[in-house]
Each structure stands twice: as structure tokens, then as C-alpha cells.
C-alpha positions as YAML, in Angstrom:
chain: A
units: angstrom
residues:
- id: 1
  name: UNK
  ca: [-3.26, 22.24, 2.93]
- id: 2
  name: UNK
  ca: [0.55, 21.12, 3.78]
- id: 3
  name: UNK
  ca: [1.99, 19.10, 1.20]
- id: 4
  name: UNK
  ca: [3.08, 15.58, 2.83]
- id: 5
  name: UNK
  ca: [6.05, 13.66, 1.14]
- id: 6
  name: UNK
  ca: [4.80, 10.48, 0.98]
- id: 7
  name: UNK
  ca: [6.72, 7.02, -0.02]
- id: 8
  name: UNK
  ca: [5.30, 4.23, -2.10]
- id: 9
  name: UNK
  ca: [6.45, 0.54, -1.50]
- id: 10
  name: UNK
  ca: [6.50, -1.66, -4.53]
- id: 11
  name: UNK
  ca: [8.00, -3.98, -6.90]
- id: 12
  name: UNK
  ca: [7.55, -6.21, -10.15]
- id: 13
  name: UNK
  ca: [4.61, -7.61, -10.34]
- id: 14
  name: UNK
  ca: [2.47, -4.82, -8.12]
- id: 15
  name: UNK
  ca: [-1.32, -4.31, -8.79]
- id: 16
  name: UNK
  ca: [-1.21, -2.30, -11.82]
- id: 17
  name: UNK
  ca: [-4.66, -0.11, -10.76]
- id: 18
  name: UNK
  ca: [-3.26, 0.00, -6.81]
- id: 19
  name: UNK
  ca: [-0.30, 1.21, -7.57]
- id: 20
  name: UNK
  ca: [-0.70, 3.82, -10.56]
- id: 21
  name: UNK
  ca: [-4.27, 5.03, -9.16]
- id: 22
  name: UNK
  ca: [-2.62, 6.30, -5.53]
- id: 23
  name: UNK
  ca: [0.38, 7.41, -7.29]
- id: 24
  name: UNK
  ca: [-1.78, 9.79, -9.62]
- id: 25
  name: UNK
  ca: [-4.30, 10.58, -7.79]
- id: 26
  name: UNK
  ca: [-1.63, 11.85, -4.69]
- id: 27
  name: UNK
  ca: [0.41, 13.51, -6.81]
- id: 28
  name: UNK
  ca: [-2.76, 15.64, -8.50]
- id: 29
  name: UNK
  ca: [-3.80, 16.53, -4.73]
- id: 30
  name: UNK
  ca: [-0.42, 17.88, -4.73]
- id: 31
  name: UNK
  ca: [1.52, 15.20, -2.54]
- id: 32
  name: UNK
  ca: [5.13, 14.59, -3.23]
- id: 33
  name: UNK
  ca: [4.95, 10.94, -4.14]
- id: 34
  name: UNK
  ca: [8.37, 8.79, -4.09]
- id: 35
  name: UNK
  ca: [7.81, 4.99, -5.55]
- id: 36
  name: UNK
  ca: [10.58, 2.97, -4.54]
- id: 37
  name: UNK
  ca: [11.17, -1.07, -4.86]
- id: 38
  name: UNK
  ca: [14.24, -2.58, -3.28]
- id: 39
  name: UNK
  ca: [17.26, -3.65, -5.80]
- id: 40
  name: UNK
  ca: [16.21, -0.22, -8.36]
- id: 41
  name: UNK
  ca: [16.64, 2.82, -8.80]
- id: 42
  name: UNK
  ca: [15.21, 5.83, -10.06]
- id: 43
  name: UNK
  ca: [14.31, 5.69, -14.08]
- id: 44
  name: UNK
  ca: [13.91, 2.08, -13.50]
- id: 45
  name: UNK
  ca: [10.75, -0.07, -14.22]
- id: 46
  name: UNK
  ca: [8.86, -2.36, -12.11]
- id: 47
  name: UNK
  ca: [6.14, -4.83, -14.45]
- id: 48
  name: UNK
  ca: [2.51, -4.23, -12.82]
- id: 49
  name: UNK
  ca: [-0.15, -7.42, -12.90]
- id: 50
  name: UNK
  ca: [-3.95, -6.43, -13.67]
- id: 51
  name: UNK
  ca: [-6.14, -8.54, -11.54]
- id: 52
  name: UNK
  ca: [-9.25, -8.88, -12.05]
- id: 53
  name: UNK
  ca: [-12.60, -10.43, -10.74]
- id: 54
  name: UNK
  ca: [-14.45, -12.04, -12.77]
- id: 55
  name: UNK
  ca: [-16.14, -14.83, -11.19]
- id: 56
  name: UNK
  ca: [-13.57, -17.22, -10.57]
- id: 57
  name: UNK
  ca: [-12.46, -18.79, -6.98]
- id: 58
  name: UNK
  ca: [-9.90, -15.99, -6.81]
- id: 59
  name: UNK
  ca: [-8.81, -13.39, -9.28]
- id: 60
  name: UNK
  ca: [-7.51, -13.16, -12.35]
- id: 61
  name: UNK
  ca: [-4.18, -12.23, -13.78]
- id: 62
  name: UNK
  ca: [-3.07, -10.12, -16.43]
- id: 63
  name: UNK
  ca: [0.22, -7.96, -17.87]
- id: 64
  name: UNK
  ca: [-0.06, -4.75, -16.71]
- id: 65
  name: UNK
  ca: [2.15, -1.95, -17.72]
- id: 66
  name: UNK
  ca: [5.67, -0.93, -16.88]
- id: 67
  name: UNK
  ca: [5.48, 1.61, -14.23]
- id: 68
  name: UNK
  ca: [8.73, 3.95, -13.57]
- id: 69
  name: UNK
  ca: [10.18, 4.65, -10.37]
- id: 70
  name: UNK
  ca: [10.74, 8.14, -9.43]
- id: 71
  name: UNK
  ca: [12.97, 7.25, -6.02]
- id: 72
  name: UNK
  ca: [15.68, 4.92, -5.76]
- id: 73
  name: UNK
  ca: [14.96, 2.45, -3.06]
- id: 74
  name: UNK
  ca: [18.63, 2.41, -1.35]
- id: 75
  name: UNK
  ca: [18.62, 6.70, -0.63]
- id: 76
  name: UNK
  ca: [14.94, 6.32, 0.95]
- id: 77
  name: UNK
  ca: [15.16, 7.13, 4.64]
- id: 78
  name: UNK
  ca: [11.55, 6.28, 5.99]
- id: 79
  name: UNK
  ca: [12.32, 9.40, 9.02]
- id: 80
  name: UNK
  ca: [12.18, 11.80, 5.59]
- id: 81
  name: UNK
  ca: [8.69, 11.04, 4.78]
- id: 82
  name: UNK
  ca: [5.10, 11.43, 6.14]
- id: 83
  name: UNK
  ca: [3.53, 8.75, 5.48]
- id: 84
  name: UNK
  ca: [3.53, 5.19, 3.91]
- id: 85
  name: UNK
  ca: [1.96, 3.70, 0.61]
- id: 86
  name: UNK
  ca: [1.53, -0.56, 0.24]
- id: 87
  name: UNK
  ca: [0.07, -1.42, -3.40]
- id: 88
  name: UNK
  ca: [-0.91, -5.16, -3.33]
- id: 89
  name: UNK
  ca: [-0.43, -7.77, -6.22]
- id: 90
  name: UNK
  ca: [2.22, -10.09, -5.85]
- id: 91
  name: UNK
  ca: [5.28, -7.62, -4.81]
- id: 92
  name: UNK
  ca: [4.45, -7.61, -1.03]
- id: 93
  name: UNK
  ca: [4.83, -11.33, -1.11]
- id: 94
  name: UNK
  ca: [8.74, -11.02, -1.84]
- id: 95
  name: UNK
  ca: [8.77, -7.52, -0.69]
- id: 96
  name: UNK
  ca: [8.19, -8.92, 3.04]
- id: 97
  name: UNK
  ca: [11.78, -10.71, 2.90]
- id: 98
  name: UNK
  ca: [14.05, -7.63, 2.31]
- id: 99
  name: UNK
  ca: [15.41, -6.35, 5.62]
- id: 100
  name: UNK
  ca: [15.41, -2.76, 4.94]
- id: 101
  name: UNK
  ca: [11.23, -3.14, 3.81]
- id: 102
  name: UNK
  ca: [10.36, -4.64, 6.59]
- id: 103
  name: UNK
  ca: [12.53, -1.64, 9.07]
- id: 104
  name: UNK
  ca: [10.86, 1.15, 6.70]
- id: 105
  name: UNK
  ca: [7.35, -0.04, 7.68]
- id: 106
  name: UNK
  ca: [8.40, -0.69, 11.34]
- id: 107
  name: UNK
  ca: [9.14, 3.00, 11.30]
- id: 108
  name: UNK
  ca: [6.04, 4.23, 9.98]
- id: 109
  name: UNK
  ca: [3.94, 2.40, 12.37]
- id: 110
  name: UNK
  ca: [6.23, 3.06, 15.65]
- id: 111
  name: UNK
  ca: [6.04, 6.78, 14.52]
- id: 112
  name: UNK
  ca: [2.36, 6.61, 13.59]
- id: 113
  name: UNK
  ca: [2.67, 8.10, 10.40]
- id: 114
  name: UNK
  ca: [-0.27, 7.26, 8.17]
- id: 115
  name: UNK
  ca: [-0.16, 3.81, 6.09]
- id: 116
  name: UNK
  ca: [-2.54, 2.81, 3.42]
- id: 117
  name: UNK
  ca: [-2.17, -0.69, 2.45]
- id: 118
  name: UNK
  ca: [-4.61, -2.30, -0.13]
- id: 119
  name: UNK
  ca: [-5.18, -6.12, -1.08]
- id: 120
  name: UNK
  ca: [-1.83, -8.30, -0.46]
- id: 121
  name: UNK
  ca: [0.18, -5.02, 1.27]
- id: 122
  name: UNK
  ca: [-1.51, -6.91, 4.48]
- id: 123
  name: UNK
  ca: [1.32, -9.55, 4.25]
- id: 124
  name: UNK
  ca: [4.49, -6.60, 4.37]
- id: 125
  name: UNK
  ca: [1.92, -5.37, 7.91]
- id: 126
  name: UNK
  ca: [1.86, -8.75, 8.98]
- id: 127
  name: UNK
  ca: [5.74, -9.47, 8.08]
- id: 128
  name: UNK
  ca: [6.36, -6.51, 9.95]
- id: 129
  name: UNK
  ca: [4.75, -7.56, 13.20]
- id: 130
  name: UNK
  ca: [2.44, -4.23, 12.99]
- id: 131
  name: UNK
  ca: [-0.88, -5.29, 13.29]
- id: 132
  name: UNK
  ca: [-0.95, -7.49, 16.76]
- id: 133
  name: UNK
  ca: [-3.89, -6.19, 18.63]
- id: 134
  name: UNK
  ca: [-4.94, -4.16, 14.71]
- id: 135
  name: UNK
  ca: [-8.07, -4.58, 13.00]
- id: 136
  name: UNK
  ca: [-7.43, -4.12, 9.21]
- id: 137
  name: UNK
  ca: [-8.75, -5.58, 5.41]
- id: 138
  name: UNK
  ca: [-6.87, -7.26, 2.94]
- id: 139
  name: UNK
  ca: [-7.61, -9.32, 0.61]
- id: 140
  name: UNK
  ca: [-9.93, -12.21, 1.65]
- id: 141
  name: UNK
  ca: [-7.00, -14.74, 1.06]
- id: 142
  name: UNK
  ca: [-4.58, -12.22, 3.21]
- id: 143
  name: UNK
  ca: [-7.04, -12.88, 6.61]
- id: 144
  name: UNK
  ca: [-5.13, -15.73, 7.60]
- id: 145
  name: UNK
  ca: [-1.67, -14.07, 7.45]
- id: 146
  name: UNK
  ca: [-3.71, -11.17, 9.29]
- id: 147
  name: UNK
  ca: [-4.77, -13.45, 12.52]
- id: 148
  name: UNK
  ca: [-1.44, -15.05, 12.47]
- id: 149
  name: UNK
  ca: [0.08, -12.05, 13.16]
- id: 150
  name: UNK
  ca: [-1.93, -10.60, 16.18]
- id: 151
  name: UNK
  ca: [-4.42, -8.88, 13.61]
- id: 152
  name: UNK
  ca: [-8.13, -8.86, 13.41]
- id: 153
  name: UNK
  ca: [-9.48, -9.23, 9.78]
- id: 154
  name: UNK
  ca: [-11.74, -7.08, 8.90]
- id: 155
  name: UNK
  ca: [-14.20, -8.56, 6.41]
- id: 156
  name: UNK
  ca: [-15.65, -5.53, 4.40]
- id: 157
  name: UNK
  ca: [-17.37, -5.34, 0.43]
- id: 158
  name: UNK
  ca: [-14.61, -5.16, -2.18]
- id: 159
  name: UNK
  ca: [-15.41, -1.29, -2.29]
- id: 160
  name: UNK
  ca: [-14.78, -0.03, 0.74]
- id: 161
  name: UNK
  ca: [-11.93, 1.07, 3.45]
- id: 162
  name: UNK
  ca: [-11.05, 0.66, 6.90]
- id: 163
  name: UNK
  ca: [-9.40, 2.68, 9.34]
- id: 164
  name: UNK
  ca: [-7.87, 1.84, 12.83]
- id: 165
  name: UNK
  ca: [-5.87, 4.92, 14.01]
- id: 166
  name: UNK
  ca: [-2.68, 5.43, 11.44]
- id: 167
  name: UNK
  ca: [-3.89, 2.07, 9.35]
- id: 168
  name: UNK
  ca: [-6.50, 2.63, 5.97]
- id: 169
  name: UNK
  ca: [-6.74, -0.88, 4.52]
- id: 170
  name: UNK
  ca: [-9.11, -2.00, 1.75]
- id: 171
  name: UNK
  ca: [-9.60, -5.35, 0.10]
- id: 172
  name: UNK
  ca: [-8.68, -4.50, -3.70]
- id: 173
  name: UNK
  ca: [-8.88, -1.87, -5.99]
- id: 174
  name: UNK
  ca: [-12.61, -1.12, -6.35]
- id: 175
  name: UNK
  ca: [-11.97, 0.47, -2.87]
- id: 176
  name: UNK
  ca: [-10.27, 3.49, -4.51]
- id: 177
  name: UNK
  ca: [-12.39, 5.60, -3.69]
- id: 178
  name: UNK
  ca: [-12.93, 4.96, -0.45]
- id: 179
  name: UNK
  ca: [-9.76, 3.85, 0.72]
- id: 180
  name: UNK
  ca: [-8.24, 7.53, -0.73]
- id: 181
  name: UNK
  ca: [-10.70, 9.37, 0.72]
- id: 182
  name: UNK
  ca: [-10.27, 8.06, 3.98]
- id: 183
  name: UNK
  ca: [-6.52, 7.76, 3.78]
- id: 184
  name: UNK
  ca: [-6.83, 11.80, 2.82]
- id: 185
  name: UNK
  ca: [-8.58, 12.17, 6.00]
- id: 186
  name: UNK
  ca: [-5.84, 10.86, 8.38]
- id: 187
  name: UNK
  ca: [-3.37, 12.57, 6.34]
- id: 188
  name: UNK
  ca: [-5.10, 15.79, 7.63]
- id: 189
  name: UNK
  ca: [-5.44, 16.61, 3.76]
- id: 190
  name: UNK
  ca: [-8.50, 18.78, 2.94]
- id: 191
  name: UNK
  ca: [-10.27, 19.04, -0.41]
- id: 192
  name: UNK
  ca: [-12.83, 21.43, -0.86]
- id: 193
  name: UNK
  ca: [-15.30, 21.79, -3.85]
...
């Protein structure tokens, strides 16, 4: 297997499980994994949010803990990396009006690199103009921003992953599994027991 360098989107307030899950779990494959948020740099911390469902109209919210950024956002150039990373939570929703966020995953799409986006990373696809004539998940309350932008929503159970070409999107976090797997697949990564 060829290492990829892969590049992680995020910022304060990120989905604590969807961001340090990938990052880990990339990294132990033996991906080079670069977690950059715009207006930081390397060392620096971003705060995570747990959310959680536990039975109310939408999800909960928690503190999560600080995670450290191993790339500083303004040396990332997108052409360096293989593929593209969008934790949800609440970054993408301010993530989606930096200039520079929105070119990075322009490029990954026009070069049909692999992107994984999970939960709210729909609304930095959709910002991006990336998913006209797409189908991809988010979470439930992303499908809007989804159809608005040329999309098709996907409507899948919390657990599981889609894939259209270069795009793995899942609703939330209990998709882990899935959504890894089969982002590991388009990456052309192999695992074998």
C-alpha cells in the first residue's frame, strides 16, 4: 500500500468523535494526516463539541476536548495532498465563508481526489458548488442545503456511508465504520487480515 498525504479541514467547535476518530484511525493505517483550520497554525488548538443522540428533535451538545493541529492552515497547498477530510459539528458552518476553504475543496473535487465528508461537512460541499448533479448524506438537517445546491440527499441509517465516485458521505459519527471503510476503498488503500 502507497501512503496518501491526506488533509483534514476543521475548526473550533468540530465533532469531537469525527474529527479525532479519522485522524487516528488514518494515521494508524499509515496515512500522513495534516489537520488544518483557517486563522492557526501548527501546535495550535481547535475546541471539539460531542454531539450526541439521545432522543431529542436534534442532537445534543457537549465540550469536547482540545484537539491540536499538526499543519498550519496558511502553508497548505490542496495540489500537495491526495485527498480531502470534512469533520462535521459546527466548524463547516463558518468554515464555508473563508475564501481559501472553499478554493481547497474546489480543488479536490475538480481533481477528483477522494473526499470524505461526515454530518455538517455537507454545507463546505454545498458552499463549494460541488455536489450539483451529486448524490451524497449529511446530516438529516444538512438535506436542504444539499438540494439547494444541485445535490441529491441521500437519506441513509445513522450508521452507514455513501459513495458517488470521489464523494464518501455519512450522516454522523456512528457511520465510522462504514464511512472509513469505504473511504479506504476509493483511496485504493488495502488492509489485509
Amino acid at each position: 500500500m502507497a501512503a496518501k498525504k491526506i488533509l483534514m479541514l476543521t475548526g473550533d467547535y468540530t465533532e469531537d468523535y469525527e474529527t479525532m476518530v479519522p485522524f487516528q484511525a488514518l494515521l494508524m493505517i499509515g496515512h500522513t494526516v495534516h489537520a488544518a483550520c483557517p486563522g492557526k497554525k501548527a501546535g495550535e488548538q481547535v475546541r471539539t463539541a460531542i454531539h450526541d443522540f439521545e432522543g431529542d428533535q436534534t442532537y445534543s451538545e457537549k465540550p469536547g476536548h482540545n484537539f491540536t493541529l499538526n499543519a498550519s492552515f496558511d502553508e497548505i497547498d490542496p495540489a500537495s495532498y491526495d485527498a480531502l477530510v470534512i469533520p462535521g459539528g459546527r466548524a463547516p458552518e463558518y468554515l464555508r465563508l473563508n475564501p481559501k476553504v472553499i478554493a481547497a475543496v474546489r480543488h479536490f473535487a475538480s481533481a477528483n481526489k477522494p473526499i470524505a465528508a461526515i454530518c455538517h461537512g455537507a454545507q463546505l460541499l454545498a458552499a463549494a458548488g460541488v455536489i450539483a448533479g451529486r448524490a451524497c448524506s449529511a446530516y438529516p438537517a444538512c438535506g436542504p442545503e444539499v438540494t439547494a445546491a444541485g445535490g441529491a440527499f441521500t437519506e441513509i441509517p445513522v450508521d452507514r456511508a455513501h459513495v458517488d465516485g470521489n464523494l464518501v458521505t455519512a450522516p454522523a459519527w456512528p457511520a465510522h465504520p462504514d464511512w472509513l471503510a469505504k473511504f479506504l476503498q476509493v483511496l485504493g488503500t488495502r488492509i489485509e487480515a
